[in-house]
C-alpha positions as a Markdown table, in Angstrom:
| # | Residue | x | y | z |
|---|---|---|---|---|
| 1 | Unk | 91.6 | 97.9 | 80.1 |
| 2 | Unk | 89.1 | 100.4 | 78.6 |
| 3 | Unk | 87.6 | 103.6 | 80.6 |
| 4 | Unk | 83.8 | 101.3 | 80.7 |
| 5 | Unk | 85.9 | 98.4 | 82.3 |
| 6 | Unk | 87.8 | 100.7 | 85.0 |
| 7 | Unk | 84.3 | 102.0 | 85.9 |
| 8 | Unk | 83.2 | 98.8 | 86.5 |
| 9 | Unk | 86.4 | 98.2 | 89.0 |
| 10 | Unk | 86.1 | 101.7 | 90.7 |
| 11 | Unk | 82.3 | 100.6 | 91.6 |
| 12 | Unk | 83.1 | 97.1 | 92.9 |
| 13 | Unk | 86.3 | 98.4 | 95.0 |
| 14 | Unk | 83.6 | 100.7 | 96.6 |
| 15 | Unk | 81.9 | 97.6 | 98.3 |
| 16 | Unk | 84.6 | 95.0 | 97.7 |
| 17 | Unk | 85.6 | 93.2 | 101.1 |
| 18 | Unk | 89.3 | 93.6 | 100.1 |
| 19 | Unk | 89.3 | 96.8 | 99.5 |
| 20 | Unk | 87.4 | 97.7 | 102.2 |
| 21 | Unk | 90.0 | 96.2 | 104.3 |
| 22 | Unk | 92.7 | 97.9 | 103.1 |
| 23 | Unk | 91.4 | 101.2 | 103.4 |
| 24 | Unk | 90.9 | 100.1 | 107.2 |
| 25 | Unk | 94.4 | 99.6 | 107.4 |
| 26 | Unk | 95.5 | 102.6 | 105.5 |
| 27 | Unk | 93.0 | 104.4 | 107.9 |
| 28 | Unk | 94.9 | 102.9 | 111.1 |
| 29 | Unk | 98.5 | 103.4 | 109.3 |
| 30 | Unk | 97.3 | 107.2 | 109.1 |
| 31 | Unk | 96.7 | 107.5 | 112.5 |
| 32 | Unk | 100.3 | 107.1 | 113.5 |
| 33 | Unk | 101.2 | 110.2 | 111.7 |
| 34 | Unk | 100.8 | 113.6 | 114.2 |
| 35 | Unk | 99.9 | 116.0 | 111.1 |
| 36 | Unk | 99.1 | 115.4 | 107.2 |
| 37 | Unk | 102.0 | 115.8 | 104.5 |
| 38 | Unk | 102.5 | 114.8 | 100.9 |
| 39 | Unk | 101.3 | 111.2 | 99.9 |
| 40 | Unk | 102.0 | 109.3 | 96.4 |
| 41 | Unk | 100.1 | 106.6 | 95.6 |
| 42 | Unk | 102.1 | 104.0 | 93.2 |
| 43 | Unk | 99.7 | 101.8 | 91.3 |
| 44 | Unk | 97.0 | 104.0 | 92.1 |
| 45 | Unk | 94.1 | 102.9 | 90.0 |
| 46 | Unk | 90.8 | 105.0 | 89.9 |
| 47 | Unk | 92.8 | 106.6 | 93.0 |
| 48 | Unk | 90.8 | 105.3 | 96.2 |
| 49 | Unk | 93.9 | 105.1 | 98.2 |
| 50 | Unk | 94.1 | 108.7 | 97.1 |
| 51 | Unk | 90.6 | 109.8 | 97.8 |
| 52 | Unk | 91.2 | 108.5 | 101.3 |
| 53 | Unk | 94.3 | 110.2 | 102.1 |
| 54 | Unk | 92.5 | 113.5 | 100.8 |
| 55 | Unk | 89.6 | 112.9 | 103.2 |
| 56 | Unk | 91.9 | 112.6 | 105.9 |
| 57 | Unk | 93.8 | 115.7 | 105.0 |
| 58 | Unk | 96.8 | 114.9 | 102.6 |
| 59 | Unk | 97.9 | 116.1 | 99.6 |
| 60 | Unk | 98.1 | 112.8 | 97.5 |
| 61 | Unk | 99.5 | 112.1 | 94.5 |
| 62 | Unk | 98.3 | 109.4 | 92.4 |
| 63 | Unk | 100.3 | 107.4 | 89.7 |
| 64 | Unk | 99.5 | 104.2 | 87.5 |
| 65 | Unk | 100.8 | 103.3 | 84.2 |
| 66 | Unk | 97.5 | 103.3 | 83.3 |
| 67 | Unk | 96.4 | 106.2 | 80.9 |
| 68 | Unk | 92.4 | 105.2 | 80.9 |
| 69 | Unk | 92.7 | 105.0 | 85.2 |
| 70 | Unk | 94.4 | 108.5 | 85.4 |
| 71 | Unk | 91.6 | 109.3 | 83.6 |
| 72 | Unk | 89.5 | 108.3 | 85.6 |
| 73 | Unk | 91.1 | 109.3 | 88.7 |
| 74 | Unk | 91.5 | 112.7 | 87.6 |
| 75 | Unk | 87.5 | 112.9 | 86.7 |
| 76 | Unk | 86.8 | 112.1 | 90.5 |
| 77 | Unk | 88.9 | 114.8 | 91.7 |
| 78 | Unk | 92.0 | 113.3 | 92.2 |
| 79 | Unk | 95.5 | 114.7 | 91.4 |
| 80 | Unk | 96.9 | 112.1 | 88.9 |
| 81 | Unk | 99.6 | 111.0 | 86.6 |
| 82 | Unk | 100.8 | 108.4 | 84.2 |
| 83 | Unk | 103.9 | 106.5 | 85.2 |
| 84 | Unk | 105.8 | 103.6 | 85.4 |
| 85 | Unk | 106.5 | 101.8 | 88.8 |
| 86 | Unk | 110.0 | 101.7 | 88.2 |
| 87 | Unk | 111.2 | 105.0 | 86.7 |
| 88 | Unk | 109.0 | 107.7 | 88.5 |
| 89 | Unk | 108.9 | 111.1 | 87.0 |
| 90 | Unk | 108.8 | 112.6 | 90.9 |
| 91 | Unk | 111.3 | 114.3 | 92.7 |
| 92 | Unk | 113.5 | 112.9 | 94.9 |
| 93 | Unk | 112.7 | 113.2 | 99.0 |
| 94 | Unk | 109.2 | 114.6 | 98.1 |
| 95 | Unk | 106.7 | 112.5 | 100.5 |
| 96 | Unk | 106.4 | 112.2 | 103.6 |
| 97 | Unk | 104.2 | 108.9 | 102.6 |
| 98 | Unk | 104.6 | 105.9 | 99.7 |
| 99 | Unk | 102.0 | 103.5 | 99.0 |
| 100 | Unk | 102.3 | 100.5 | 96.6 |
| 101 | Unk | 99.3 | 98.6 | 97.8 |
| 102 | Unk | 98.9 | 95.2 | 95.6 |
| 103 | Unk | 101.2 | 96.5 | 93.2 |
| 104 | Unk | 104.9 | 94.5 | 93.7 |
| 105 | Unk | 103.7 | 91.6 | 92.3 |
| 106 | Unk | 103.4 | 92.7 | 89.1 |
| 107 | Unk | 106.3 | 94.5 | 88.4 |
| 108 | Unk | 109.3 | 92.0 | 87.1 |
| 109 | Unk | 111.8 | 94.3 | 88.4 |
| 110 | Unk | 110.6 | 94.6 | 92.1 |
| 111 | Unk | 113.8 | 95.8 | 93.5 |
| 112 | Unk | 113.8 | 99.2 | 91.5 |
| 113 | Unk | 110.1 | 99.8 | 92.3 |
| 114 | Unk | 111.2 | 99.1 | 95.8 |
| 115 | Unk | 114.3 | 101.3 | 95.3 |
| 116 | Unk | 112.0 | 104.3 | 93.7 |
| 117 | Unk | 109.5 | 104.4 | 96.5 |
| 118 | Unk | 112.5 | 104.6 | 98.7 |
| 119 | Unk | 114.1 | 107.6 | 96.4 |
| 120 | Unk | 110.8 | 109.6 | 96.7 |
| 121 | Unk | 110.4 | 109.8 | 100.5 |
| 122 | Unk | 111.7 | 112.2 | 102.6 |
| 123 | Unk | 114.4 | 110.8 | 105.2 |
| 124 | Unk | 112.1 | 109.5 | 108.0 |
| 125 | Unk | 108.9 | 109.4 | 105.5 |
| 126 | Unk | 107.0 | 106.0 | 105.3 |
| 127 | Unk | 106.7 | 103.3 | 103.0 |
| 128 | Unk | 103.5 | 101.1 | 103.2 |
| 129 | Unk | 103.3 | 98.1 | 100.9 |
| 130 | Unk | 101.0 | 95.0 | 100.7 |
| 131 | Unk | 101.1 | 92.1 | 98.4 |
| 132 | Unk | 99.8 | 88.9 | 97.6 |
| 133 | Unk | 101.7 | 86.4 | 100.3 |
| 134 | Unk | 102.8 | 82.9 | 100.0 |
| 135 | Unk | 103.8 | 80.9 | 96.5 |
| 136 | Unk | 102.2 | 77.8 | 98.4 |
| 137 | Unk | 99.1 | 79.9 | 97.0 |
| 138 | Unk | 99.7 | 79.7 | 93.5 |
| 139 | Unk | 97.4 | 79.6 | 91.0 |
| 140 | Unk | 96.2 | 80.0 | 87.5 |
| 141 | Unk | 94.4 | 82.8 | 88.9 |
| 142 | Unk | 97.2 | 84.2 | 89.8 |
| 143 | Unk | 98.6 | 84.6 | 85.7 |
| 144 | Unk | 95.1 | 85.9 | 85.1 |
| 145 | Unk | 95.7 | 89.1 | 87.2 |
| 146 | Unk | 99.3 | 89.6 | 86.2 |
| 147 | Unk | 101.1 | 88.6 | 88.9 |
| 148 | Unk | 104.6 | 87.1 | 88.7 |
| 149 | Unk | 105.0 | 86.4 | 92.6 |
| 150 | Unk | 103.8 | 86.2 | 95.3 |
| 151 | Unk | 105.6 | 86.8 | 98.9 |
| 152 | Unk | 107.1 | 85.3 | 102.1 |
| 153 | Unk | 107.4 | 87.6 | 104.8 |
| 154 | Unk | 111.1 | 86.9 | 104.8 |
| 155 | Unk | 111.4 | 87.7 | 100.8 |
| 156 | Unk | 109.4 | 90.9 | 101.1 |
| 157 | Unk | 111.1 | 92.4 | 104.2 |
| 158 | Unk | 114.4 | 91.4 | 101.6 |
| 159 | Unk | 113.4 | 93.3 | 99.0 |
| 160 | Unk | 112.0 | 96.8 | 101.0 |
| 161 | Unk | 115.6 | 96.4 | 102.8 |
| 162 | Unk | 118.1 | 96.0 | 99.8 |
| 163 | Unk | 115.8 | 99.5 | 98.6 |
| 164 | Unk | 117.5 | 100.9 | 101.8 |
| 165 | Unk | 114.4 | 101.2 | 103.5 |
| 166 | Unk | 114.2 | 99.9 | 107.4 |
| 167 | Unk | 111.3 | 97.5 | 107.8 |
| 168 | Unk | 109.5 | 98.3 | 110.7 |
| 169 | Unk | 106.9 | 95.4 | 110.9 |
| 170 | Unk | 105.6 | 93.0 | 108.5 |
| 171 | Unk | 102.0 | 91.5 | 109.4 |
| 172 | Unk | 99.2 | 89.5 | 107.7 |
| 173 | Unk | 96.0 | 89.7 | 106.4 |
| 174 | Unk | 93.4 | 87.2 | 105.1 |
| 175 | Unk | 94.4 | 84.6 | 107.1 |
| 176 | Unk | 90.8 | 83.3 | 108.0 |
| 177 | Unk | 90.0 | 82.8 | 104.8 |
| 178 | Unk | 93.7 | 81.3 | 103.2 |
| 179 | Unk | 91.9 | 77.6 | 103.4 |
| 180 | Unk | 89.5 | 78.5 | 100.3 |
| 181 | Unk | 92.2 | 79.5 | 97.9 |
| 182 | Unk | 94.4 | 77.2 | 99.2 |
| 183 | Unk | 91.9 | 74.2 | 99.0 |
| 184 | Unk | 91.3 | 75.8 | 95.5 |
| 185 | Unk | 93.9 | 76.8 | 93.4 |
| 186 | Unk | 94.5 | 73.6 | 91.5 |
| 187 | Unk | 90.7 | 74.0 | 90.2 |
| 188 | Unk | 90.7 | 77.8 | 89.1 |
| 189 | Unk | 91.5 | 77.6 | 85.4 |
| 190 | Unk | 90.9 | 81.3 | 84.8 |
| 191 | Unk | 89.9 | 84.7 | 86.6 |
| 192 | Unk | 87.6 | 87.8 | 86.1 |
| 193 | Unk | 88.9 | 90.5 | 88.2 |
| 194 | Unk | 86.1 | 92.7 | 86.9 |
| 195 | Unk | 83.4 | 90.4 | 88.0 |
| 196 | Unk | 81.5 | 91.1 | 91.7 |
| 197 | Unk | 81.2 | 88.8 | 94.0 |
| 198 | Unk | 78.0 | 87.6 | 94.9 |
| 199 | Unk | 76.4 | 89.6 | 97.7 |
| 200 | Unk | 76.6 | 87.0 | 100.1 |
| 201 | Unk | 79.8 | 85.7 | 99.5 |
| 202 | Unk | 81.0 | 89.5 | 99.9 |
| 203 | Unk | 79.4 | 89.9 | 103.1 |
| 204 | Unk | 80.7 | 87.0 | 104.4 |
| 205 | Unk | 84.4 | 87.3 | 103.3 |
| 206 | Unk | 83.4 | 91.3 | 105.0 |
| 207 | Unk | 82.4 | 89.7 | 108.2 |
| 208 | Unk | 85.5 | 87.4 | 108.4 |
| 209 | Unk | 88.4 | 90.4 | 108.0 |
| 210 | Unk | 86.5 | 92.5 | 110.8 |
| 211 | Unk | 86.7 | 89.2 | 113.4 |
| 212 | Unk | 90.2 | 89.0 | 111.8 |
| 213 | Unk | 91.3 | 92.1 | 113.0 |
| 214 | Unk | 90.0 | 91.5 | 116.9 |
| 215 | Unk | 92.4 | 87.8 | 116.7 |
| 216 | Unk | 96.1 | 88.0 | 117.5 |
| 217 | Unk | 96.4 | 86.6 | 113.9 |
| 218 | Unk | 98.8 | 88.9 | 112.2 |
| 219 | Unk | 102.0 | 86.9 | 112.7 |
| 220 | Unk | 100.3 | 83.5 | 111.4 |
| 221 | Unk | 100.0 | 82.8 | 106.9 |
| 222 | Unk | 97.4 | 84.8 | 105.4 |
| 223 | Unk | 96.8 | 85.7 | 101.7 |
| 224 | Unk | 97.9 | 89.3 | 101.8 |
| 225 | Unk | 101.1 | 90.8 | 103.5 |
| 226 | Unk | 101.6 | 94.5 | 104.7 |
| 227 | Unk | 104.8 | 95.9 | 105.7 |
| 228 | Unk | 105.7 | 99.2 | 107.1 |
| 229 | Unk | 109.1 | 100.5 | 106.2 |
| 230 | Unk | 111.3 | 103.8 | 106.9 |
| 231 | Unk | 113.5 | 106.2 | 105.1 |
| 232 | Unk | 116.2 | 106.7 | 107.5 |
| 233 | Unk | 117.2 | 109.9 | 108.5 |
């Protein structure tokens, strides 16, 4: 993916109603916290995780395997560095936060992505992950992004547990709107990531995560799961 393409990303996350909702619940995650620390960012992007844990006082660190998005992470002020998911050149008990948001399902070898974000945290530092839920789900738009899995609440609290992380809670999102990929994932024969979603379709899907998060929906199938996990110590 060239720098022109990542642009195009950065300014559709901005108004994307995915990424708007997880930036809602990294904004409600952040609010558990009594003070700002150190933050990395695994699979950062353009770094809008990052630029949100800045806003809210931490020091983040971004990383992507991406040369062309630290780039471009670095050009919108944020502190950023090539890197593999697997092998991170970080030291060890560094951050008081992980995030890998939408980023497990694209590494083959999730268990030592798992077991790194474990490695940098500080004993009693959190993990937050989310990923695409539910192989029921499956699509050729799936392949298209990269993906090699997707999650069951059971497999993914597995996997953040054999790292030697304690889950703390595992919860869903997009679960108002799991019947339209559901109903069409035997039609999609190929994806654009890079292209916006019509305005009204947007708004809509927008409209459906904000009633979502008022509904006691989070323990039912959705399209996305998050879990919070824990360093011990």
């Amino acid at each position: 993916m060239d720098t022109i393409e990542l642009q195009r990303v950065s300014e559709i996350e901005d108004g994307n109603w995915w990424f708007r909702e997880r930036r809602a619940v990294l904004t409600g995650e952040l609010l558990r916290f009594s003070a700002p620390g150190a933050a990395v960012d695994v699979g950062a992007g353009a770094g809008a995780a990052a630029r949100l844990l800045a806003e809210h006082g931490w020091h983040a660190t971004a990383i992507d395997l991406s040369p062309d998005a630290v780039a471009l992470a670095r050009a919108q002020g944020v502190e950023a560095y090539q890197g593999d998911a697997r092998y991170l050149q970080l030291p060890g008990e560094g951050f008081d936060l992980a995030l890998a948001l939408d980023v497990l399902e694209h590494v083959e070898d999730d268990g030592r992505a798992a077991a790194e974000l474990a490695r940098v945290l500080r004993p009693g530092g959190t993990a937050l992950v989310s990923v695409a839920a539910d192989m029921a789900l499956w699509s050729a738009r799936d392949v298209a992004a990269g993906r090699v899995r997707r999650y069951g609440r059971g497999a993914l609290a597995e996997l953040l547990e054999g790292a030697g992380l304690v889950v703390e809670r595992v919860w869903s999102r997009g679960v108002l709107v799991r019947p339209v990929p559901r109903l069409l994932r035997h039609r999609m024969s190929r994806c654009d990531d890079l292209a916006p979603l019509h305005p009204a379709v947007n708004e809509a899907l927008r409209l459906s995560a904000a009633v979502e998060r008022r509904l006691p929906t989070r323990s039912l199938p959705g399209t996305r799961l998050f879990a919070r996990a824990r360093r011990p110590g």
